[in-house]
C-alpha positions in Angstrom: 0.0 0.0 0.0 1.2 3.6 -0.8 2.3 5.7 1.9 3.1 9.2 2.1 6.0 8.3 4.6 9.1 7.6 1.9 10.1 3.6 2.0 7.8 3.2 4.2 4.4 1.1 4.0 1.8 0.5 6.2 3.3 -2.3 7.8 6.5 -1.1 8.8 4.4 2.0 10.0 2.2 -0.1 12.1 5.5 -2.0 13.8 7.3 1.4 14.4 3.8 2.8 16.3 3.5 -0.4 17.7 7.5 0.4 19.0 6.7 3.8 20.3 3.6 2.4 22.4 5.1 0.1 24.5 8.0 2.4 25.5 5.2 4.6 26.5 2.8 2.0 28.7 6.3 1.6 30.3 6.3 4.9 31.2 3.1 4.7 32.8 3.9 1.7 34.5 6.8 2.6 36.5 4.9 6.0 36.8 2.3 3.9 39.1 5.1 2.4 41.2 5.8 4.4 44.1 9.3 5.8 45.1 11.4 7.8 46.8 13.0 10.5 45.4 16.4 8.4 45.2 15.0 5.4 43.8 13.6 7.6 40.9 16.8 10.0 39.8 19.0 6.7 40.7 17.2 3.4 41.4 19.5 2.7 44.7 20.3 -0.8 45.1 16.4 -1.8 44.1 17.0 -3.9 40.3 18.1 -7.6 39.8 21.7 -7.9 37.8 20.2 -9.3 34.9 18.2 -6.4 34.3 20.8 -3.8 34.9 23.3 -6.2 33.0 21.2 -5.5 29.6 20.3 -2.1 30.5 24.3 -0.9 30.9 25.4 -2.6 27.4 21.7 -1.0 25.8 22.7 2.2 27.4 26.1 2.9 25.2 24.0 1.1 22.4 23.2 4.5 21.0 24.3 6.7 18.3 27.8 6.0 19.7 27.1 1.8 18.9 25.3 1.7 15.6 24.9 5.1 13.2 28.5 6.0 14.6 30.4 2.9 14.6 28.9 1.8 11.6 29.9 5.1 9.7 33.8 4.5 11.1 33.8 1.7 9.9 32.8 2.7 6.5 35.4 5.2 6.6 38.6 3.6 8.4 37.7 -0.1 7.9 38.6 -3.3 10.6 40.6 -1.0 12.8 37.1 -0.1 13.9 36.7 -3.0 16.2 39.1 -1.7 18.5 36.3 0.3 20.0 35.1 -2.5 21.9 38.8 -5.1 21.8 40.9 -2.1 23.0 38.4 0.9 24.0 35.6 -1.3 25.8 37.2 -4.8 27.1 39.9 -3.8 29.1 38.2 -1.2 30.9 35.3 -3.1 31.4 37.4 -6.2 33.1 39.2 -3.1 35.1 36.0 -2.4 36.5 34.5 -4.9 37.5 38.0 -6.0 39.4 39.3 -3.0 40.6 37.4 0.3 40.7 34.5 -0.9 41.8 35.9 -2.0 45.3 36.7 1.8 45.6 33.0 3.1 45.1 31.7 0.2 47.2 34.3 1.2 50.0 33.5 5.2 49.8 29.3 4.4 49.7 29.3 6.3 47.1 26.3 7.0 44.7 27.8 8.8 41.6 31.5 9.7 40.3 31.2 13.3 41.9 30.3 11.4 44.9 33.6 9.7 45.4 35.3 13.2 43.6 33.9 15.0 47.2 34.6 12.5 48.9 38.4 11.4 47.8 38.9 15.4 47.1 37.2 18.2 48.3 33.5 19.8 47.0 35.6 22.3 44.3 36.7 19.1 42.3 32.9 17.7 42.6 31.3 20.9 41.4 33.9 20.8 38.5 33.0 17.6 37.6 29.2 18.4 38.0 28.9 20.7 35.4 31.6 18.9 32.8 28.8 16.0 32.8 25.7 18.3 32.6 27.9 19.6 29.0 28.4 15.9 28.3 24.8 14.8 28.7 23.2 17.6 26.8 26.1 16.9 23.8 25.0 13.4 23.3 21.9 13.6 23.5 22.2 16.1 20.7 24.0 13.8 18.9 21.2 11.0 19.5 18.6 13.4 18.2 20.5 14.4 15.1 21.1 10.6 14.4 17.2 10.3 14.5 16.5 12.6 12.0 19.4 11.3 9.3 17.8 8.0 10.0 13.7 9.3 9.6 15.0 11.2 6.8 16.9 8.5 4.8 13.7 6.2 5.4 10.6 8.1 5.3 12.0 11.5 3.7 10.6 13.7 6.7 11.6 16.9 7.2 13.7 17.7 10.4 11.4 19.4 12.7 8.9 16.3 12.5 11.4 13.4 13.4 13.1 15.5 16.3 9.2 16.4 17.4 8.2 12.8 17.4 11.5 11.6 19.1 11.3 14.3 21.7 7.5 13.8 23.0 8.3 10.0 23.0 11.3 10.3 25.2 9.8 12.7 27.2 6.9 11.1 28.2 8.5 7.7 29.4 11.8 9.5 31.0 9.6 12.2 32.9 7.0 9.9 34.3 9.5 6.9 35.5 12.1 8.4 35.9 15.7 6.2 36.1 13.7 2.8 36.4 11.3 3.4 33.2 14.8 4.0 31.3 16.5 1.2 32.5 13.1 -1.1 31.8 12.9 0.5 28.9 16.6 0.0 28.0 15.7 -3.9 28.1 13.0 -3.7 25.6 15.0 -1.2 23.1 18.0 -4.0 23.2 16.0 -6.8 22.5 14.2 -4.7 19.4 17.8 -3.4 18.1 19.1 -7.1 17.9 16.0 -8.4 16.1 16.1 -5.4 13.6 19.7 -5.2 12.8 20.6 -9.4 12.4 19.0 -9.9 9.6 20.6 -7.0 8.1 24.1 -8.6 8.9 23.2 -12.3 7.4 21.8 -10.9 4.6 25.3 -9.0 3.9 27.4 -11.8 5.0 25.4 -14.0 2.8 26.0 -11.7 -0.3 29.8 -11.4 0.5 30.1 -15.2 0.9 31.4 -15.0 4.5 33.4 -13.3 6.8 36.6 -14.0 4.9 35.6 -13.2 1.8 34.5 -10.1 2.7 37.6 -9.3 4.4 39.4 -9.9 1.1 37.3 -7.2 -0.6 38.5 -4.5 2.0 41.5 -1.9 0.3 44.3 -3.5 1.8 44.9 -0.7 4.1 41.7 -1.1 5.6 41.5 -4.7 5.9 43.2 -5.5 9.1 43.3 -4.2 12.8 46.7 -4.6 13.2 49.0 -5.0 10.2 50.5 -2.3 8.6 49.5 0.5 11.5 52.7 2.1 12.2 53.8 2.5 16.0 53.8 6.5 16.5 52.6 8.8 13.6 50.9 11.7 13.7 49.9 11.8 9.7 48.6 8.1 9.4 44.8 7.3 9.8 45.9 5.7 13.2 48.9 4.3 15.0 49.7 2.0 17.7 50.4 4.3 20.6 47.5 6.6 20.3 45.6 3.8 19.5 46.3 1.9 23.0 46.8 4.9 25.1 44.4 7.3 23.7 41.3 5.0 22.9 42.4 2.3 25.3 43.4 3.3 28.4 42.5 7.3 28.8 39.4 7.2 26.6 38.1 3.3 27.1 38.7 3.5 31.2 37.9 6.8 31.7 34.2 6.4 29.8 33.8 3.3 31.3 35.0 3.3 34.7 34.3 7.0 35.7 30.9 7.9 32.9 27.8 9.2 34.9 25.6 7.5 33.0 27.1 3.6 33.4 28.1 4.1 37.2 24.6 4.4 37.4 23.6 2.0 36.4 25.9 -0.5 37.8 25.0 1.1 41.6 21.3 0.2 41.2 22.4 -3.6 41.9 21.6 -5.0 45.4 25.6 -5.7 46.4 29.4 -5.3 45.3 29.1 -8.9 43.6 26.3 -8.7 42.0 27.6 -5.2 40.6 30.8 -6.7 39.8 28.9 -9.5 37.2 27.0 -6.4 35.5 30.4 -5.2 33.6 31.3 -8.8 33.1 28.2 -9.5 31.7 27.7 -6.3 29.7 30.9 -7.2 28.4 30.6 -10.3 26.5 27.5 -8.5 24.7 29.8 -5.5 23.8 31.6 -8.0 21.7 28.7 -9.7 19.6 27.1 -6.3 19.2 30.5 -5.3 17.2 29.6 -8.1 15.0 25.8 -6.1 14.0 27.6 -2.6 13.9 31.0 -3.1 12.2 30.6 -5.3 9.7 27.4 -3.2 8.0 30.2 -0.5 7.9 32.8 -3.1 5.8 30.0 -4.1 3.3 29.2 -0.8 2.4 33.1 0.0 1.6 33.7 -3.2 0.0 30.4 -3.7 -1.9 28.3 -1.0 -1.6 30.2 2.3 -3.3 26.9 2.7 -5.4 25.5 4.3 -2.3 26.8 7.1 -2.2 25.8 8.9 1.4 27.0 10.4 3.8 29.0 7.7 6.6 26.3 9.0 8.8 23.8 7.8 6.9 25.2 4.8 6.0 23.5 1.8 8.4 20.0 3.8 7.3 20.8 3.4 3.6 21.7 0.1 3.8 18.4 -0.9 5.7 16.4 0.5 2.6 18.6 -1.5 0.0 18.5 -4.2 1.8 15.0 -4.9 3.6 11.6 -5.6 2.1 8.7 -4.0 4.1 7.5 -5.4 7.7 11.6 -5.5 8.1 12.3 -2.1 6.9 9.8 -1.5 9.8 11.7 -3.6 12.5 15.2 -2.2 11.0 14.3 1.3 11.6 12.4 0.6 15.0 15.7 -0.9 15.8 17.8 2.3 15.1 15.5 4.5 16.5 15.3 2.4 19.9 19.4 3.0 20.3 19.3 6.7 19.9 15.8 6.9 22.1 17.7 4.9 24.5 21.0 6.8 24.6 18.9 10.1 24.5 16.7 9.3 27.3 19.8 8.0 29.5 21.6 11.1 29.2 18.0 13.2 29.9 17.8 10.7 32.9 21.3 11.6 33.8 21.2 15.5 33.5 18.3 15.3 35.8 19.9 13.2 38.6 22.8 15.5 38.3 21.2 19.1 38.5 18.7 17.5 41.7 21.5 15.7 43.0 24.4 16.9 42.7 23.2 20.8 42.6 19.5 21.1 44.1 19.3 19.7 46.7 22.6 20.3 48.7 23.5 23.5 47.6 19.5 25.3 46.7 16.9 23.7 48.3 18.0 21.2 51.1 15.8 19.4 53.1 12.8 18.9 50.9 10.2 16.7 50.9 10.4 13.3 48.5 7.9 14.7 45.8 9.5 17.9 45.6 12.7 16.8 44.2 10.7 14.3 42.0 9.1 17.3 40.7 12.1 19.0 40.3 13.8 15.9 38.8 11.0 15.7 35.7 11.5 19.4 35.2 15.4 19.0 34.9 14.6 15.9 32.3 12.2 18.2 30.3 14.4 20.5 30.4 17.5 18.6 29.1 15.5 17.6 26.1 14.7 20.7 25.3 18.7 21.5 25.6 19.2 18.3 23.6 17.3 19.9 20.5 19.8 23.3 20.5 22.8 20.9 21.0 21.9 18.7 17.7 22.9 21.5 15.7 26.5 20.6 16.0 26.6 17.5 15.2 25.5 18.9 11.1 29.8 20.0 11.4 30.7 16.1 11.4 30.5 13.5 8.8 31.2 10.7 11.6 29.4 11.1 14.4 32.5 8.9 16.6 34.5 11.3 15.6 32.1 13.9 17.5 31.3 11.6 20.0 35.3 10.9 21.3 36.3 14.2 20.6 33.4 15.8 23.9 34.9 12.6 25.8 38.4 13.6 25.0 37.6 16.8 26.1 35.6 16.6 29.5 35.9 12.8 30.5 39.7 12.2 30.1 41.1 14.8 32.8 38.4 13.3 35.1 39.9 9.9 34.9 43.6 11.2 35.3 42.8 13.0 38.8 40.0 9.9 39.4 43.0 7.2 38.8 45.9 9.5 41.0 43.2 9.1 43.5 43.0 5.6 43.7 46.0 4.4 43.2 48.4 7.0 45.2 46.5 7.5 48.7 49.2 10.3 49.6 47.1 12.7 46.9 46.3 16.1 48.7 42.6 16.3 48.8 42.9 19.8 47.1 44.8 19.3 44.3 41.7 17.3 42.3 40.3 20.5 40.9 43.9 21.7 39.6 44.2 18.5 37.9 40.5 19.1 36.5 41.4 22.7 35.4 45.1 21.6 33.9 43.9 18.7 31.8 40.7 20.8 30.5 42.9 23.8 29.4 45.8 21.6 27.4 42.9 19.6 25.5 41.4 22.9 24.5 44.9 24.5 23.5 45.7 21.2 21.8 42.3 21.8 19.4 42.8 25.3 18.8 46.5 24.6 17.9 44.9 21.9 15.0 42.2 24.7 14.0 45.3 27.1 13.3 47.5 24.6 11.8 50.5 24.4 14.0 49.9 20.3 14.4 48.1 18.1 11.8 47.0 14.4 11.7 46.1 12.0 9.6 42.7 11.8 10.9 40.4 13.6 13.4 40.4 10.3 15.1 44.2 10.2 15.8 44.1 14.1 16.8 41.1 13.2 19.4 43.0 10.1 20.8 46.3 11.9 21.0 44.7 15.4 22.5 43.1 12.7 25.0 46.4 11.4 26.1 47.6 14.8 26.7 45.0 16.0 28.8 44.8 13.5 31.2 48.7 13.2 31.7 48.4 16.7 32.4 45.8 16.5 35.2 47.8 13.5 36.5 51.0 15.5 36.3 49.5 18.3 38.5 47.5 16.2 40.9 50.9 14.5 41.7 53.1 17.6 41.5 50.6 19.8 44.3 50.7 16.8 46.1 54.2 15.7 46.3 55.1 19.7 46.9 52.7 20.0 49.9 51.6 23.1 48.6 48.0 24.6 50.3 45.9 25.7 47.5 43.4 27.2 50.1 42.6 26.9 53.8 40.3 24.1 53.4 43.4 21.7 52.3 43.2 19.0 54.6 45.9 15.8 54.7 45.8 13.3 52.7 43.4 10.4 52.5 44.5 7.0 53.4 40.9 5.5 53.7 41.8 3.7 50.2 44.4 2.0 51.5 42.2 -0.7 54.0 40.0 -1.6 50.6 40.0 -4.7 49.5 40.0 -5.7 45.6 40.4 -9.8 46.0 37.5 -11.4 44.0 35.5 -14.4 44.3 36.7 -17.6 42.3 33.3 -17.0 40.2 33.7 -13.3 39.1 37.8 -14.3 38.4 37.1 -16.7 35.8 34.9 -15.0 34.2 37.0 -12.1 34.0 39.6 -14.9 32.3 37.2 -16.3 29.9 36.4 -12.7 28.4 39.8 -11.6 28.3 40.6 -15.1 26.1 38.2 -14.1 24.1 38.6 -10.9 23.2 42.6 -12.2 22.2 41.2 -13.8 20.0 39.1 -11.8 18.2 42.2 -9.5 18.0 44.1 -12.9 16.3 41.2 -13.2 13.4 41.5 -10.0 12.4 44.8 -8.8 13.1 
């Protein structure tokens, strides 16, 4: 039947309304449930690990996972999987072994938590309002993402796809706060596998297998490792950026100090249940690079006649590709991910401005509803925030590119003075914000010295992964340096904190092996396509 609505017939109409219903009787579900005003900005200790398990991988299964990784790999090929082998893996077996042992230890209910707590309440406030910038950034990018997607399929103008997106997110996100997005997150995951597999047999089966596929790939594009020189500033990518930049400074700092996954993972019932969540979360990271990545290598080695934008490229492809009733399911698929990583983000601004800023520093001692009331009006209005902050995301053809740069900027001098916390307990509890302050001014001069052409890359990746290294050895360098020198920054400069020292990160036998089992197999994943 004809349709008004692009590629798009009735069917695959009927399965996207039917999509946007049931994230919306969610909503009203976990409206109905009664809580207190922590259980709704944060959930405390109240979900099984199963649940938050699904909802921590669906949460970074946003514009970052499928629009953005699939358009990287479009444009730089295999190395692409070292988002989740290098940048994710790692860092998520870190976490689950050693940082979480510090927030259990500290009681801690977010990463500005333990900053005020490890530091002073100058390094939290920094910190604060770095992640309010964060969240309202991606979720610009997640709304930009869902009008390239509504546009490539149904050909609607801007202003109706981010209308449609917003009222949907808002809705759900206001009226359940932190639990309706995590129950939500759970169906969104389940819908984004069933729409995007099909998509990746039916390329497979076209390219006659993985290996042949791989053979198609321009030979500088075809492998993760071969061929990528050690230190370079002018290639694509090289070794050392690669491994510190994405891996260690970017990859632990997003996932062992982001807002939105700590979150998550502090809504389990106990340090090991919280400590399978990662684990877990894990092991799913690495099939979902199976349905993102390899979309990304078809359309380089077969699908040239495209001809869009990499942004667009997973949407295209979904179009050529799908007959209707699975356009329908494809697209539902997409748009889940970005609803899902715009909603966390809203959820997150909102637990951060009542939080972190309401309720100590405007309006303490409130009653429960008030700061639920106050919550839903900081969620409204971060998707209203959201819809101004999409406009940037039109200066990038690859939305990672976007995506790494705001973490390269704002999350990587967090983890320096967050890591120089844990691991020397001799750091001066007011050297945190100079370490915040150092690390945010060198990653700003290092962009501004690439806008006036004093240093060039090869890529805009390797600039973001090589400012990222900069910036957090430079809050490192100053954390240690105030420290070491004994210097009083101010009269509240207290000595430093040995509490870290009695905590202990010794794991069950259970959580151990597991940790060993995903480690072997992200090795060799790194083996097949080296």
């Amino acid at each position: 039947m004809k349709t008004n609505f692009g590629h798009f017939d009735i069917v695959d109409i009927a399965i996207l309304g039917a999509y946007i219903l049931a994230t919306m009787v969610l909503g009203f579900r976990a409206h109905r449930t009664k809580a207190t005003a922590s259980q709704y900005l944060n959930a405390s200790q109240s979900l099984p690990v199963w649940i938050v398990s699904v909802s921590f991988l669906a949460a970074n299964c946003g514009a970052l996972e499928l629009l953005g990784i699939s358009a990287t790999a479009a444009q730089y090929g295999a190395v692409t999987f070292h988002f989740y082998w290098i940048g994710a893996v790692p860092a998520l077996i870190c976490l689950a072994m050693f940082v979480l042992p510090v927030y259990a230890k500290t009681q801690i209910r977010s990463v500005p938590d333990y900053l005020r707590q490890r530091f002073d309440e100058r390094t939290r406030m920094a910190n604060v309002f770095g992640l309010l910038c964060i969240t309202v950034l991606l979720s610009g990018i997640s709304l930009y993402a869902m009008e390239v997607v509504l546009a490539v399929t149904c050909g609607w103008p801007t202003w109706l796809s981010a209308s449609l997106a917003l009222l949907t997110v808002a809705v759900y996100t206001t009226l359940g706060g932190l639990r309706a997005t995590i129950y939500n997150e759970v169906l969104q995951l389940g819908v984004i596998l069933c729409g995007l597999f099909p998509l990746v047999r039916i390329l497979l089966r076209q390219s006659n297998g993985f290996q042949n596929l791989k053979a198609h790939l321009p030979p500088d594009r075809a492998h993760a490792w071969i061929g990528m020189p050690m230190f370079s500033n002018h290639a694509p990518l090289d070794m050392a950026s690669l491994m510190l930049g994405l891996g260690f400074v970017l990859g632990f700092g997003y996932w062992c100090t982001d807002f939105v996954q700590i979150q998550r993972i502090l809504t389990t019932k106990d340090l090991e249940a919280a400590r399978k969540v990662p684990l877990i979360a894990s092991l799913g990271k690495m099939f979902i690079a199976i349905l993102v990545v390899i979309p990304g290598l078809a359309a380089l080695s077969f699908q040239g006649a495209l001809h869009v934008p990499y942004n667009a490229v997973l949407p295209a492809l979904l179009v050529a590709h799908y007959s209707h009733g699975w356009l329908g399911l494809g697209v539902a698929g997409i748009l889940a991910s970005l609803i899902s990583n715009l909603s966390g983000n809203a959820s997150a601004f909102s637990a951060i401005w009542t939080e972190e800023i309401y309720r100590p520093h405007l309006r303490p001692s409130r009653s429960a509803s008030h700061y639920i009331a106050v919550g839903r009006i900081a969620c409204l209005a971060a998707i209203g925030l959201s819809a101004a902050a999409s406009v940037l995301a039109f200066y990038f053809q690859n939305l990672m590119e976007y995506i790494q740069l705001i973490f390269s900027v704002f999350s990587a001098p967090v983890f320096g003075v967050v890591l120089a916390g844990i691991v020397f307990p001799w750091v001066r509890r007011g050297s945190g914000l100079w370490g915040l302050v150092a690390g945010f001014s060198v990653s700003i001069a290092h962009i501004q010295l690439i806008r006036n052409g004093f240093l060039s890359y090869g890529s805009g990746l390797n600039a973001t992964f090589h400012g990222a290294i900069y910036a957090w050895a430079a809050s490192v360098t100053v954390v240690l340096v105030i420290s070491a020198a004994g210097h009083r920054l101010s009269s509240d400069l207290h000595e430093p904190n040995s509490d870290l020292q009695s905590i202990q990160f010794r794991a069950p036998w259970r959580i151990c092996l597991f940790g060993a089992v995903v480690g072997a197999i992200c090795i060799w994943f790194n083996l097949v396509w080296r």
